[in-house]
PQR file of N, CA, C, O and H, with PARSE charges and radii, in Angstrom:
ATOM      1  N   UNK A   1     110.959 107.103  80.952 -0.4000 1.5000
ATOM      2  CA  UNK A   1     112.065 107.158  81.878 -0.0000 2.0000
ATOM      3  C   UNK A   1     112.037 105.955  82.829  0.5500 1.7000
ATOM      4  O   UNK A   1     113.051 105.338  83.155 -0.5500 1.4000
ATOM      5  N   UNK A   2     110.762 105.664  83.260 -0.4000 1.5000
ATOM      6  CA  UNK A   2     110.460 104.441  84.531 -0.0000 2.0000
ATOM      7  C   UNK A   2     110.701 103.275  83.522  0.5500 1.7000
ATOM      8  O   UNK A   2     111.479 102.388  83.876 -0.5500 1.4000
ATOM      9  H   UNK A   2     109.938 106.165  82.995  0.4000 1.0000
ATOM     10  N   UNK A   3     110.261 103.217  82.618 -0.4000 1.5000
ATOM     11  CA  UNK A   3     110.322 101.965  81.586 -0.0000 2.0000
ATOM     12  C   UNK A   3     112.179 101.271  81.539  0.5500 1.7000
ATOM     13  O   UNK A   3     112.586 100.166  81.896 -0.5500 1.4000
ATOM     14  H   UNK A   3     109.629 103.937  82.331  0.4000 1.0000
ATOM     15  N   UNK A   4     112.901 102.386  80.988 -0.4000 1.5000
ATOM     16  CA  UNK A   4     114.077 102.458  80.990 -0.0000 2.0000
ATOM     17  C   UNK A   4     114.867 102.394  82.042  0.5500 1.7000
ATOM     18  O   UNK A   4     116.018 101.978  81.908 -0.5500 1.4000
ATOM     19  H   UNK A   4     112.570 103.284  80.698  0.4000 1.0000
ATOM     20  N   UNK A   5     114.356 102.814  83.324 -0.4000 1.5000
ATOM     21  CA  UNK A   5     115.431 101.960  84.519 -0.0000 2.0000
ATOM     22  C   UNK A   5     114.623 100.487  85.076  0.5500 1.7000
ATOM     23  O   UNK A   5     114.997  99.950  86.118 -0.5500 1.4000
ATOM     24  H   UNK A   5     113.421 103.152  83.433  0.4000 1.0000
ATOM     25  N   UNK A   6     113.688 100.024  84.397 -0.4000 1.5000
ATOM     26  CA  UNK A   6     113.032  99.152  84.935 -0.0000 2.0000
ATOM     27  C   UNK A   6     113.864  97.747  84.384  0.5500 1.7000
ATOM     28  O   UNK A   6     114.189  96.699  84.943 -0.5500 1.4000
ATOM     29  H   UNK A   6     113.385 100.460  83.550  0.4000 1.0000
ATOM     30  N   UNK A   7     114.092  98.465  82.517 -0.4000 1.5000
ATOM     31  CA  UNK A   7     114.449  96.794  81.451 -0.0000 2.0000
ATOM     32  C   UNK A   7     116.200  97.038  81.950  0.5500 1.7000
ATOM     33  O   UNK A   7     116.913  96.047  81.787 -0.5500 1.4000
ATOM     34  H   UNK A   7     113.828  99.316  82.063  0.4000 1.0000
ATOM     35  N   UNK A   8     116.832  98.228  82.501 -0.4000 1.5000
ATOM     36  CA  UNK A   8     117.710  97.676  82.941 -0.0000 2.0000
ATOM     37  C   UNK A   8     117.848  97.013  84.073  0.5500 1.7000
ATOM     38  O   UNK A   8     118.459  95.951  83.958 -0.5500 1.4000
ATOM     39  H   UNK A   8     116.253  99.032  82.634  0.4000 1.0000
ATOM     40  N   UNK A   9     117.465  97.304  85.171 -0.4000 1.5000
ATOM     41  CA  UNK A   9     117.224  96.585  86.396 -0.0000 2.0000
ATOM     42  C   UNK A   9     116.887  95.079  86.286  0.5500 1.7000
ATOM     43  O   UNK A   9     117.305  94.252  87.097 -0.5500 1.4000
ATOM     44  H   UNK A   9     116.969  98.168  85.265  0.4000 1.0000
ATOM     45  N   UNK A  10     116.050  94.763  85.158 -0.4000 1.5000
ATOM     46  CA  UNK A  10     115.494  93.385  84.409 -0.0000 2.0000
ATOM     47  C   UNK A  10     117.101  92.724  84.309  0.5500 1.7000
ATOM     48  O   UNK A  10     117.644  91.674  84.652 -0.5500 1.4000
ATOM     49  H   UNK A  10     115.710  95.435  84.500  0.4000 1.0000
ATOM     50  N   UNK A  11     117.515  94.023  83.615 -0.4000 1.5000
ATOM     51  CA  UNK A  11     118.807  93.311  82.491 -0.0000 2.0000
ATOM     52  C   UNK A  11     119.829  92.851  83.596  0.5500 1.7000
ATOM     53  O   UNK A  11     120.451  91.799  83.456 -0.5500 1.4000
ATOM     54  H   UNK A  11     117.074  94.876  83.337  0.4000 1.0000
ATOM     55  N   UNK A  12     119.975  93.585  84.599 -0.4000 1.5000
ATOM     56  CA  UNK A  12     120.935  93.133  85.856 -0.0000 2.0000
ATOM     57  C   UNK A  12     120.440  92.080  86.646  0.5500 1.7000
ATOM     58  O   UNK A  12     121.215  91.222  87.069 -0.5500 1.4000
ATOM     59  H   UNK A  12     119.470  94.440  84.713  0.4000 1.0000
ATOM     60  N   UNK A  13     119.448  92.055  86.848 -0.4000 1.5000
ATOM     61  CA  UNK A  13     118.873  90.792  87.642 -0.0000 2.0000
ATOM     62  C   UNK A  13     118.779  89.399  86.528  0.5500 1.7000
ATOM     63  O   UNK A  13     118.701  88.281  87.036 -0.5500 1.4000
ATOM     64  H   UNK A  13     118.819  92.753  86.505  0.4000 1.0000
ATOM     65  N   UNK A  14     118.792  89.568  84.728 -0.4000 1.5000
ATOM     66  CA  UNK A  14     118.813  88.541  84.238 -0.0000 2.0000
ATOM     67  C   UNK A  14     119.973  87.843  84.170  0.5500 1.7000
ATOM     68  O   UNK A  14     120.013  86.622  84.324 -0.5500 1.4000
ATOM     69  H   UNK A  14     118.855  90.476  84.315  0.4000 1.0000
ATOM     70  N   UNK A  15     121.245  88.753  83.878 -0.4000 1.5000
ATOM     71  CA  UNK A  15     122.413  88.392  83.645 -0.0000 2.0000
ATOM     72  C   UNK A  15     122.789  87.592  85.311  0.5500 1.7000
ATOM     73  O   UNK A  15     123.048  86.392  85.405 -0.5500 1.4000
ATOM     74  H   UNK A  15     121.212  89.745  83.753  0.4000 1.0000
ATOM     75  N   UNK A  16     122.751  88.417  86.341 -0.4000 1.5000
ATOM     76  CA  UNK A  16     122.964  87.598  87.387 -0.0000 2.0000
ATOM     77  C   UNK A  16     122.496  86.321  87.605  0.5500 1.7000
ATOM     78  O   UNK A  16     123.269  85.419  87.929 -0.5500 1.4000
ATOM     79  H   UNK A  16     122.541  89.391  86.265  0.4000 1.0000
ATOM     80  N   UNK A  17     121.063  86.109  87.433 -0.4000 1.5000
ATOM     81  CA  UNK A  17     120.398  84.698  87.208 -0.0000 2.0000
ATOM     82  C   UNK A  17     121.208  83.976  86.112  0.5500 1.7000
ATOM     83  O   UNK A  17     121.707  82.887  86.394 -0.5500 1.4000
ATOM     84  H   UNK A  17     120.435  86.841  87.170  0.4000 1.0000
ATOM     85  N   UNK A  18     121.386  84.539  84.792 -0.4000 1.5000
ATOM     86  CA  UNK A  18     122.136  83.454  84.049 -0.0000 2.0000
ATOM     87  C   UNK A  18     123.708  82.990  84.797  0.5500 1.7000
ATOM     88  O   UNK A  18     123.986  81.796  84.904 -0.5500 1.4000
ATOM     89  H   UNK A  18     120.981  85.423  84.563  0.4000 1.0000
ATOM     90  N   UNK A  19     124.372  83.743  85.134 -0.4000 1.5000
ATOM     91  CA  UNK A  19     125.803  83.499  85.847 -0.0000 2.0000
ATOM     92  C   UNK A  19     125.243  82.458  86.739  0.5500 1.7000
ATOM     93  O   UNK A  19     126.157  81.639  86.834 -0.5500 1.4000
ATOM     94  H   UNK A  19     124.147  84.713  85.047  0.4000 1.0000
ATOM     95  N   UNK A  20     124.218  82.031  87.463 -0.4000 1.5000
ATOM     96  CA  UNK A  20     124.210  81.305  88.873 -0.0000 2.0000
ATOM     97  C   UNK A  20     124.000  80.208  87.682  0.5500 1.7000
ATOM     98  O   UNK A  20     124.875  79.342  87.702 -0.5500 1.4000
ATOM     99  H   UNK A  20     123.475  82.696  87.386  0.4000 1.0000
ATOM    100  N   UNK A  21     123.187  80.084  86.822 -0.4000 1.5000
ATOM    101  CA  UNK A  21     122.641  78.884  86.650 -0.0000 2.0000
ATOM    102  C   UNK A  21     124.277  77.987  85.534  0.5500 1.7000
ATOM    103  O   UNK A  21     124.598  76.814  85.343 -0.5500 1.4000
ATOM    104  H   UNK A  21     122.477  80.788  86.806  0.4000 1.0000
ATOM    105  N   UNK A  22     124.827  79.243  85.118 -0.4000 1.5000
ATOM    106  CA  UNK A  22     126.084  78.961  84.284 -0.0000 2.0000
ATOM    107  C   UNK A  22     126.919  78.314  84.902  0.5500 1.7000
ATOM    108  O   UNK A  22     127.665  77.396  84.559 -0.5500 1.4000
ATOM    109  H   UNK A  22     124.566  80.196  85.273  0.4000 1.0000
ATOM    110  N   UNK A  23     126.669  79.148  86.402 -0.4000 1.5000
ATOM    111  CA  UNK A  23     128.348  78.393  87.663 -0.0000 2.0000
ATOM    112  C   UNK A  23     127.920  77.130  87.950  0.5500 1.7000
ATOM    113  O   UNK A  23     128.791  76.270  88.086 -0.5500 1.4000
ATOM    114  H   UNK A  23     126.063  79.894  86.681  0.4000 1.0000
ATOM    115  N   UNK A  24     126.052  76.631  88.151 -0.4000 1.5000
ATOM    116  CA  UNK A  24     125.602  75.662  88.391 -0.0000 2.0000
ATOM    117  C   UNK A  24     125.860  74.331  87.518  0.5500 1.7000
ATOM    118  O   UNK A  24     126.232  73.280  88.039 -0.5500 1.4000
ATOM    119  H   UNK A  24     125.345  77.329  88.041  0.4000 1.0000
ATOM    120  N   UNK A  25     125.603  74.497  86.005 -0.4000 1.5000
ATOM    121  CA  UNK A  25     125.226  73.708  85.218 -0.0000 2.0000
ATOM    122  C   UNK A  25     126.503  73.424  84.170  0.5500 1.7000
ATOM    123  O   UNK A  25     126.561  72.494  83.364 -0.5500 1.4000
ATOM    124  H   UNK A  25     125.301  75.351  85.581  0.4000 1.0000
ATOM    125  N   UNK A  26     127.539  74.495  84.395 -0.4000 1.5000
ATOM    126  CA  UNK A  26     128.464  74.133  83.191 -0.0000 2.0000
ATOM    127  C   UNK A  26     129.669  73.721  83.698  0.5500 1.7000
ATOM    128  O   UNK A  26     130.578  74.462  84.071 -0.5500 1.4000
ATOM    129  H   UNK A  26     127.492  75.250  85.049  0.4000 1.0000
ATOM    130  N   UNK A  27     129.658  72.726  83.703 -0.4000 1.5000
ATOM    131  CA  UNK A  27     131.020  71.945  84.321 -0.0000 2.0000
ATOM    132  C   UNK A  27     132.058  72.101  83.453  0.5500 1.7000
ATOM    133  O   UNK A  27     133.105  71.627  83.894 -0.5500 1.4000
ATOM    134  H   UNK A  27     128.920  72.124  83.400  0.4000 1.0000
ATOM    135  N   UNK A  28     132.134  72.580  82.417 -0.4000 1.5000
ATOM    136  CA  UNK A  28     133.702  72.769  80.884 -0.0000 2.0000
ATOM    137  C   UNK A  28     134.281  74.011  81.476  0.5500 1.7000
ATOM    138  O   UNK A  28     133.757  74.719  82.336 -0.5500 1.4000
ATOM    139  H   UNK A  28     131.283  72.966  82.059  0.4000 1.0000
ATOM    140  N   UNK A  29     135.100  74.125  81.064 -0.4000 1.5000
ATOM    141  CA  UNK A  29     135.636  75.154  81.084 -0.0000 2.0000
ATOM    142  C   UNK A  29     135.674  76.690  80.435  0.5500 1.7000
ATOM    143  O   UNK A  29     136.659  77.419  80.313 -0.5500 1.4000
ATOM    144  H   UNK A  29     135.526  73.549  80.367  0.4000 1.0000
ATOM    145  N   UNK A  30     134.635  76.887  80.151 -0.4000 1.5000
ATOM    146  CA  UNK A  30     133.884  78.423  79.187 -0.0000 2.0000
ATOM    147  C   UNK A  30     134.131  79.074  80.207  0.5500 1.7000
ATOM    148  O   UNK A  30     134.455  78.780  81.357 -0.5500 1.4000
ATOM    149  H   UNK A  30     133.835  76.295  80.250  0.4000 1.0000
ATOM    150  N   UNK A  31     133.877  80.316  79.472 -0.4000 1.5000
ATOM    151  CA  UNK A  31     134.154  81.597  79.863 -0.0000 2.0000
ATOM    152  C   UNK A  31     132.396  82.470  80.195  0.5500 1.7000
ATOM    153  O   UNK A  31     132.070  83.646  80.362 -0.5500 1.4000
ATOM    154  H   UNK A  31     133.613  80.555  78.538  0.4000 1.0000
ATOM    155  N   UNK A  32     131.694  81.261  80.166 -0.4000 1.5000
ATOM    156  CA  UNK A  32     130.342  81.801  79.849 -0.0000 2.0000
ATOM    157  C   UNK A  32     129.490  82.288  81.508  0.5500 1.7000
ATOM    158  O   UNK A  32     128.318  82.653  81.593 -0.5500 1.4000
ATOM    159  H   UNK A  32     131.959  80.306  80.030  0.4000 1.0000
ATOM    160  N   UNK A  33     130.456  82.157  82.652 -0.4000 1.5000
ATOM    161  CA  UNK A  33     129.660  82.478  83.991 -0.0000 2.0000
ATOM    162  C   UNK A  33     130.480  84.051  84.351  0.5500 1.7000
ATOM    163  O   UNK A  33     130.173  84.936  85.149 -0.5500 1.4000
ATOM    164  H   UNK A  33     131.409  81.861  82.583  0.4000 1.0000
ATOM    165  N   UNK A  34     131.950  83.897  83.116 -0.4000 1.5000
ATOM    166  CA  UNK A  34     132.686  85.705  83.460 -0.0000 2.0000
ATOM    167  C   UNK A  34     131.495  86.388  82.380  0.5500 1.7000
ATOM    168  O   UNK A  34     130.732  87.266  82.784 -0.5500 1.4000
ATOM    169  H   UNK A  34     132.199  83.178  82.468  0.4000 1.0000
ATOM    170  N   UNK A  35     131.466  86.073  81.526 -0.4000 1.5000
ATOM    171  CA  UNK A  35     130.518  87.192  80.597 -0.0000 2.0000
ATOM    172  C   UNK A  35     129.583  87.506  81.006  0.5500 1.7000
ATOM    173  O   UNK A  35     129.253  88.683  80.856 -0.5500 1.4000
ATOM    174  H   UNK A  35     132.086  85.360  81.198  0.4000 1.0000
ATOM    175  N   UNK A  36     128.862  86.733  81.603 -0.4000 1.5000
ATOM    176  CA  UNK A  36     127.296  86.795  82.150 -0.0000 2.0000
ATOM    177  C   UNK A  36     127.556  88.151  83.082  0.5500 1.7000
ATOM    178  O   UNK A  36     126.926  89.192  82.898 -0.5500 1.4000
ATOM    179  H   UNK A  36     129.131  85.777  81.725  0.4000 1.0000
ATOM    180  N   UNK A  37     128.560  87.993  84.095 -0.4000 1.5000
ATOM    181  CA  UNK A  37     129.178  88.752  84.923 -0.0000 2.0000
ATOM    182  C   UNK A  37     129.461  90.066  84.864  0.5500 1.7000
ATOM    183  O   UNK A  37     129.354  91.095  85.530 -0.5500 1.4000
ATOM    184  H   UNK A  37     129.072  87.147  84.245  0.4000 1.0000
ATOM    185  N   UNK A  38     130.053  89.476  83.330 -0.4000 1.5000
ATOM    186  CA  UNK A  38     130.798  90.907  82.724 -0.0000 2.0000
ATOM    187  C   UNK A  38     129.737  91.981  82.192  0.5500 1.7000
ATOM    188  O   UNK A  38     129.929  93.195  82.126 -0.5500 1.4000
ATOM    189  H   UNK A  38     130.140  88.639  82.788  0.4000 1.0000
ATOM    190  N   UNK A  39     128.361  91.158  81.755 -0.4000 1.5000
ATOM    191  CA  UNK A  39     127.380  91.919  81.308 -0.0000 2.0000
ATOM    192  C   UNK A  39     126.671  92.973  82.676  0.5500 1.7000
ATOM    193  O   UNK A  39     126.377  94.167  82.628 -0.5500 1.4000
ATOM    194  H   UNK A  39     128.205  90.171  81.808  0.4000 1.0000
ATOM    195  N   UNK A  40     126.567  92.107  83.707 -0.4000 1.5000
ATOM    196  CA  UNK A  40     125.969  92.156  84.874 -0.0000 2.0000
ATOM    197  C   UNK A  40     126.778  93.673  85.462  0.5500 1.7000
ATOM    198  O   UNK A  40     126.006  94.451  86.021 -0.5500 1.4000
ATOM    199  H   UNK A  40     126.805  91.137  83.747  0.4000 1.0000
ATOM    200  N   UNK A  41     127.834  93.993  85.393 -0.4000 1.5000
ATOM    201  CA  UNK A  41     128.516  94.877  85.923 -0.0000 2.0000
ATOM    202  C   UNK A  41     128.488  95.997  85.033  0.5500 1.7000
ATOM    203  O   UNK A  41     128.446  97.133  85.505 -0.5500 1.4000
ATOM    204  H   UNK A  41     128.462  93.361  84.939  0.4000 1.0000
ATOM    205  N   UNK A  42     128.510  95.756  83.477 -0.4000 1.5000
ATOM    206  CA  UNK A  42     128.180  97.025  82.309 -0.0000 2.0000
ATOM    207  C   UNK A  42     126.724  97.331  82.388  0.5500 1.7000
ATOM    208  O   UNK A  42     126.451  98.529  82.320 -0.5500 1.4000
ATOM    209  H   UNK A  42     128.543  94.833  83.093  0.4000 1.0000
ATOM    210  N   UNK A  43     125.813  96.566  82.506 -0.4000 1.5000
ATOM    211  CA  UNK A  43     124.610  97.153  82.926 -0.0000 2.0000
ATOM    212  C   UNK A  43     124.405  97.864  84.415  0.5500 1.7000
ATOM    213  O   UNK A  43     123.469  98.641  84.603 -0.5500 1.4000
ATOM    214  H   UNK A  43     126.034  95.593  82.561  0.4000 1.0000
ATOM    215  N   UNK A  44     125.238  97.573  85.322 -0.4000 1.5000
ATOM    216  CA  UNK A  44     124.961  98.535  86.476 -0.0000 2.0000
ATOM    217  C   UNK A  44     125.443  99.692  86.454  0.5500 1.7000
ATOM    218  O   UNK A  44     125.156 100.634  87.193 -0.5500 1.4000
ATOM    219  H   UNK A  44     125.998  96.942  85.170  0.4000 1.0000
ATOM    220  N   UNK A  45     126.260  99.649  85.526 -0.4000 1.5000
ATOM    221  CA  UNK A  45     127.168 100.944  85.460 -0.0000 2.0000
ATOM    222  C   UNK A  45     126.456 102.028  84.891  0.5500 1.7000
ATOM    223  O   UNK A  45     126.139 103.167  85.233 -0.5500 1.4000
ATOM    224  H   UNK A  45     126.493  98.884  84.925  0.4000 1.0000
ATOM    225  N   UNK A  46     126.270 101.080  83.623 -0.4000 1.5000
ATOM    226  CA  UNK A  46     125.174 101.819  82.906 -0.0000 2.0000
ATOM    227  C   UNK A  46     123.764 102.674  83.514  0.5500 1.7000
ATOM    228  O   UNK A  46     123.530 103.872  83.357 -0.5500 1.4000
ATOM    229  H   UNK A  46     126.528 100.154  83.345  0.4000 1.0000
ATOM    230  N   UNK A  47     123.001 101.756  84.179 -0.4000 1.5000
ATOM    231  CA  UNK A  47     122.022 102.258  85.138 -0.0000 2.0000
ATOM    232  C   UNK A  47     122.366 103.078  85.788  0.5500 1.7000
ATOM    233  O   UNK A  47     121.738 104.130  85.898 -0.5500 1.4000
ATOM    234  H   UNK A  47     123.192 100.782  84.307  0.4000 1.0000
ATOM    235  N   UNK A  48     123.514 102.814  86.429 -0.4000 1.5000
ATOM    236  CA  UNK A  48     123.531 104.088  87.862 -0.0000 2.0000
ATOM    237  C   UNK A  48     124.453 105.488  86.841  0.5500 1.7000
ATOM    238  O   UNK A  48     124.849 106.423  87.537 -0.5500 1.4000
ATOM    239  H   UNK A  48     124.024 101.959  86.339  0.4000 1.0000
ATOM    240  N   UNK A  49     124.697 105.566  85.580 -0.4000 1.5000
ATOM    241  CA  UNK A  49     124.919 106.499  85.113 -0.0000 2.0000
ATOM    242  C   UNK A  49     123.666 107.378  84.466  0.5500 1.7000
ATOM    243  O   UNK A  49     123.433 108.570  84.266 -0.5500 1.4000
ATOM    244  H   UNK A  49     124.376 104.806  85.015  0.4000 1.0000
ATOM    245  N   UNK A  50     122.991 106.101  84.251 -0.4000 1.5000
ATOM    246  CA  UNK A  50     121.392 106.820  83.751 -0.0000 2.0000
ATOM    247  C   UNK A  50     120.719 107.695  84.246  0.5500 1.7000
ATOM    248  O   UNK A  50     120.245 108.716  83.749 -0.5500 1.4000
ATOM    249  H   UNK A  50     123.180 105.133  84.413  0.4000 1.0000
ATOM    250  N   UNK A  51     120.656 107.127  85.641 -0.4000 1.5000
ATOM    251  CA  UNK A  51     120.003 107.671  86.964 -0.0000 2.0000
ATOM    252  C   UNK A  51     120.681 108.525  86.989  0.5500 1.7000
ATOM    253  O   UNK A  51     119.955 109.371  86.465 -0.5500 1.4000
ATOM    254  H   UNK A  51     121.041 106.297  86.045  0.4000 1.0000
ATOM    255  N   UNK A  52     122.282 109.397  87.371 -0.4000 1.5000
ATOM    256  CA  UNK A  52     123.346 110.280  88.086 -0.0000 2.0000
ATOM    257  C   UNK A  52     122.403 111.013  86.885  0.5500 1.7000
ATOM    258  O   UNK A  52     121.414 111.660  87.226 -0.5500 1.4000
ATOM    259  H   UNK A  52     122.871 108.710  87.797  0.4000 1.0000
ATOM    260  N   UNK A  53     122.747 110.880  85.547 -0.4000 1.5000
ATOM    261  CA  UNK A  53     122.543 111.754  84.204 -0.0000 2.0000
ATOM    262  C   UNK A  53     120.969 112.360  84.510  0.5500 1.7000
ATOM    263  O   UNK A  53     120.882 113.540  84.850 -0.5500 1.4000
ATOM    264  H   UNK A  53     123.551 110.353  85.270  0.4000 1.0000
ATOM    265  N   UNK A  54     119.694 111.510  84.381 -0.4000 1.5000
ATOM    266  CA  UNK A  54     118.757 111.970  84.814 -0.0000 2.0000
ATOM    267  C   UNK A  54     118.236 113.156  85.855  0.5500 1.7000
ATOM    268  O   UNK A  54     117.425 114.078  85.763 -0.5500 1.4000
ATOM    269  H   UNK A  54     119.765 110.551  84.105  0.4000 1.0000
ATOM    270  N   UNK A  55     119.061 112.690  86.822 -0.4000 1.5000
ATOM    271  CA  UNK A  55     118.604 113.185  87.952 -0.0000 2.0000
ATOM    272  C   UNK A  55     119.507 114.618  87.818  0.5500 1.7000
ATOM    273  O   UNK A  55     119.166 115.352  88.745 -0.5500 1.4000
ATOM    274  H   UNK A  55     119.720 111.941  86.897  0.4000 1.0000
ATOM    275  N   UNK A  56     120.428 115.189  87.070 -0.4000 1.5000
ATOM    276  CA  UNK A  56     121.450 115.770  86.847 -0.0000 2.0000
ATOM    277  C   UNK A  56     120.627 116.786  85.724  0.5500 1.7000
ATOM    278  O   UNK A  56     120.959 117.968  85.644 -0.5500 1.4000
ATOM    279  H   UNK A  56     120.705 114.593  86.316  0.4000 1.0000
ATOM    280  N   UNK A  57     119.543 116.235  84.879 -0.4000 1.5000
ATOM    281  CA  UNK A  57     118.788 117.060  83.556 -0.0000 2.0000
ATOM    282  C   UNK A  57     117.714 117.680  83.951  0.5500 1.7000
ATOM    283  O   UNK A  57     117.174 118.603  83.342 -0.5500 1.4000
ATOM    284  H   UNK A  57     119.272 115.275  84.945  0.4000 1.0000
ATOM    285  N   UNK A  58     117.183 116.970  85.490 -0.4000 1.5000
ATOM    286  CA  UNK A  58     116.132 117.224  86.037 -0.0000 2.0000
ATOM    287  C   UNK A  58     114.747 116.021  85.671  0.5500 1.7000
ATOM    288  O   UNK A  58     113.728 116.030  86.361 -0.5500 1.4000
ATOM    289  H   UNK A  58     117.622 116.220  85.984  0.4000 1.0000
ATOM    290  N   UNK A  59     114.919 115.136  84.605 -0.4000 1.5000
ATOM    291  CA  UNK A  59     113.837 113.680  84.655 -0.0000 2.0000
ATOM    292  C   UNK A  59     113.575 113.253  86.045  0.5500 1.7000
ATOM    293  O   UNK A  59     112.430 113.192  86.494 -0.5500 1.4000
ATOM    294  H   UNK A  59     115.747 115.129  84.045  0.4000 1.0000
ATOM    295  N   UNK A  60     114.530 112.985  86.663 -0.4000 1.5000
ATOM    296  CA  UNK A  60     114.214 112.542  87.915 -0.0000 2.0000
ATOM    297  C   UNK A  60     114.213 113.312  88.924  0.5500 1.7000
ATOM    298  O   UNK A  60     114.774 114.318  88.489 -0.5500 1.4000
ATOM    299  H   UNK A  60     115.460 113.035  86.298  0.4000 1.0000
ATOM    300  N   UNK A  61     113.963 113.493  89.937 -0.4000 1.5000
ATOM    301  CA  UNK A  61     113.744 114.277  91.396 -0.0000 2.0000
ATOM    302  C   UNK A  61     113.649 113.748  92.539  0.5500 1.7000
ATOM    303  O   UNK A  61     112.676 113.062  92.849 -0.5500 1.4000
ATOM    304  H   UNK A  61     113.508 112.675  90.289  0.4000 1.0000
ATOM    305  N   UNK A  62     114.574 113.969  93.280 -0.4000 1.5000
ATOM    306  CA  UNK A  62     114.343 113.675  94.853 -0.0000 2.0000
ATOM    307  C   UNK A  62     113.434 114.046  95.441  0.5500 1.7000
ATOM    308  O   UNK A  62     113.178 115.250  95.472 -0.5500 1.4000
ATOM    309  H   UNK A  62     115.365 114.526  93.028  0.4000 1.0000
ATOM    310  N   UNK A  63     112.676 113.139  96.080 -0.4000 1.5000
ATOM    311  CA  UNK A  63     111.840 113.686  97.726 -0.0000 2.0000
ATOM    312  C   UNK A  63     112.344 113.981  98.554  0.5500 1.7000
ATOM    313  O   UNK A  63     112.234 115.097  99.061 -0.5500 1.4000
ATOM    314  H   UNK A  63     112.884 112.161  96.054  0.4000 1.0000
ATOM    315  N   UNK A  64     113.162 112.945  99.019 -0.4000 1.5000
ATOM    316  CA  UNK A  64     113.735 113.068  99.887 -0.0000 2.0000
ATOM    317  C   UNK A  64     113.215 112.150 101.479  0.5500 1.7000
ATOM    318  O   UNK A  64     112.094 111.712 101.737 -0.5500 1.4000
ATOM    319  H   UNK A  64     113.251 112.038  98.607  0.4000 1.0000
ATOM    320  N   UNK A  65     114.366 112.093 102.259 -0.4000 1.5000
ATOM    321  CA  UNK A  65     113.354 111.350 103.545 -0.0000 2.0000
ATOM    322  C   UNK A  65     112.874 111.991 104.385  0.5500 1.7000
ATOM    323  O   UNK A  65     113.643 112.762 104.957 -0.5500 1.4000
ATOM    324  H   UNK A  65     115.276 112.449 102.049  0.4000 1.0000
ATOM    325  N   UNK A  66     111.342 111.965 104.857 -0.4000 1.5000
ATOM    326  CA  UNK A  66     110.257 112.397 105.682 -0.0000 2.0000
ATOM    327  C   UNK A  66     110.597 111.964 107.423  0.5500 1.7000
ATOM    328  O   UNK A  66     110.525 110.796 107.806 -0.5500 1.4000
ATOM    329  H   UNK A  66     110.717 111.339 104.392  0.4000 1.0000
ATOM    330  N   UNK A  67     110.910 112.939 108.202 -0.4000 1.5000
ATOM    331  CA  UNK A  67     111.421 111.776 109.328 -0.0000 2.0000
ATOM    332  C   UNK A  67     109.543 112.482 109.999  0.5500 1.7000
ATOM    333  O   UNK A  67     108.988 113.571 109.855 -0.5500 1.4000
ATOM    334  H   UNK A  67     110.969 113.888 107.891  0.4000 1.0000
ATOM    335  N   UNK A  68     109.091 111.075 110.773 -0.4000 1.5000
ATOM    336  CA  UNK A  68     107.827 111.218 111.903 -0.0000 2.0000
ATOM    337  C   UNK A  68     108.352 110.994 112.547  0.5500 1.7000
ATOM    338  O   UNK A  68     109.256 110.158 112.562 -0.5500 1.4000
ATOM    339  H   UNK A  68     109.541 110.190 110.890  0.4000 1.0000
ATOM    340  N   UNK A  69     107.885 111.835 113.529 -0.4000 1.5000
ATOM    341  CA  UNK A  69     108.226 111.756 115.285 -0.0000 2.0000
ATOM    342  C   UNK A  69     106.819 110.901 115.208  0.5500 1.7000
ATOM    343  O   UNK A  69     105.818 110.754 114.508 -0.5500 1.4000
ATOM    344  H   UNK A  69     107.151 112.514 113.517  0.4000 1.0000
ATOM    345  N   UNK A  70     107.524 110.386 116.567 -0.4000 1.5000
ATOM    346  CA  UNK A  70     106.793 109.316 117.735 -0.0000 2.0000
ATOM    347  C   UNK A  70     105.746 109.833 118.487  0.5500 1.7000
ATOM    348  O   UNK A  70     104.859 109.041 118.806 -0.5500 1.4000
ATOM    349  H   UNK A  70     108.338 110.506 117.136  0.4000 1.0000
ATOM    350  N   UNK A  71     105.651 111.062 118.861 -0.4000 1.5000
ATOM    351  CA  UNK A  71     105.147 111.986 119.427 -0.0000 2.0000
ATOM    352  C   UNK A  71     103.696 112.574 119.764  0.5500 1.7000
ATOM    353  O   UNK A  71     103.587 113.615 120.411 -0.5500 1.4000
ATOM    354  H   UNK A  71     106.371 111.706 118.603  0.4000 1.0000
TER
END
């Protein structure tokens, strides 16, 4: 389960890196800094449906936040 939101998280942070270096380096006119993009946004989608689905089957589980007093 950790493996699988990890290579997507990979996969969103790679595609974003390729788009910067695409907007950087490709002066023509391709379509190759929207795809990168386009990948970048189907993999988040993807992820945060993984996660909703998971957490929805019971794989995943909230803690939740711990508040400490100062006290």
């Amino acid at each position: 389960m950790k493996i699988v939101i990890v290579l997507l998280f990979l996969g969103v942070v790679a595609s974003l890196a390729s788009a910067l270096v695409y907007l950087m380096q490709d002066h023509s006119r391709s379509d190759r800094m929207a795809w990168a993009l386009t990948w970048r946004i189907g993999l988040s989608v993807l992820l945060f449906l993984f996660v909703l689905v998971g957490h929805g089957l019971g794989w995943i589980h909230s803690t939740g936040l711990t508040a400490v007093s100062g006290s």
